[in-house]
C-alpha angles and dihedrals in degrees: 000000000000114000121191089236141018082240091064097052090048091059098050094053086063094053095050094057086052094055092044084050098052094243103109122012138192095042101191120184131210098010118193113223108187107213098206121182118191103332095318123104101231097183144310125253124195115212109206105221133026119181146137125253108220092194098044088030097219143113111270121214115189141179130175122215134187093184125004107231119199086253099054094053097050085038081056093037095057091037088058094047101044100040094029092235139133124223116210110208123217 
C-alpha cells in the first residue's frame, strides 16, 4: 500500500489495530466525496479513512494532515455542508 505521507500510514497502522482488536470495522481507505452544486460538480474531495466506531457507534471520517492548505479547508468546509458530516483530522 502507498500512502501520501509517513503520517498517514501511521495512522493506518493504528486503525488497523483497532479493527483486528474489535474496536472500530469497516475500515475503508481513500474514500471519494462529489461536491455538487446545483447541478454542477465543483470538485471532488477524498477523505482518507471511513470507519465505524463500534464503541461510539458512528461513522468515522477522517483525514491526516501534515500541513492544512486554503484548498483543503474549503475542500472540508463544502464536504461538511453538502453530505452533513463531520471530518475528524488526525
Amino acid at each position: 500500500m502507498r500512502f501520501a505521507s509517513k503520517k498517514e500510514a501511521a495512522h493506518y497502522c493504528v486503525l488497523k489495530a483497532l479493527e483486528n482488536n474489535g474496536a472500530i470495522k469497516d475500515l475503508k481507505l481513500q474514500v471519494p466525496f462529489k461536491c455538487v452544486v446545483n447541478g454542477k460538480l465543483i470538485c471532488t474531495y477524498v477523505c482518507d479513512f471511513v470507519y465505524l466506531d463500534i464503541v461510539a457507534k458512528k461513522l468515522v471520517y477522517c483525514d491526516v494532515k501534515g500541513f492544512r492548505t486554503p484548498v483543503y479547508r474549503i475542500k472540508k468546509k463544502l464536504v461538511e455542508a453538502l453530505h452533513k458530516i463531520h471530518i475528524e483530522e488526525a
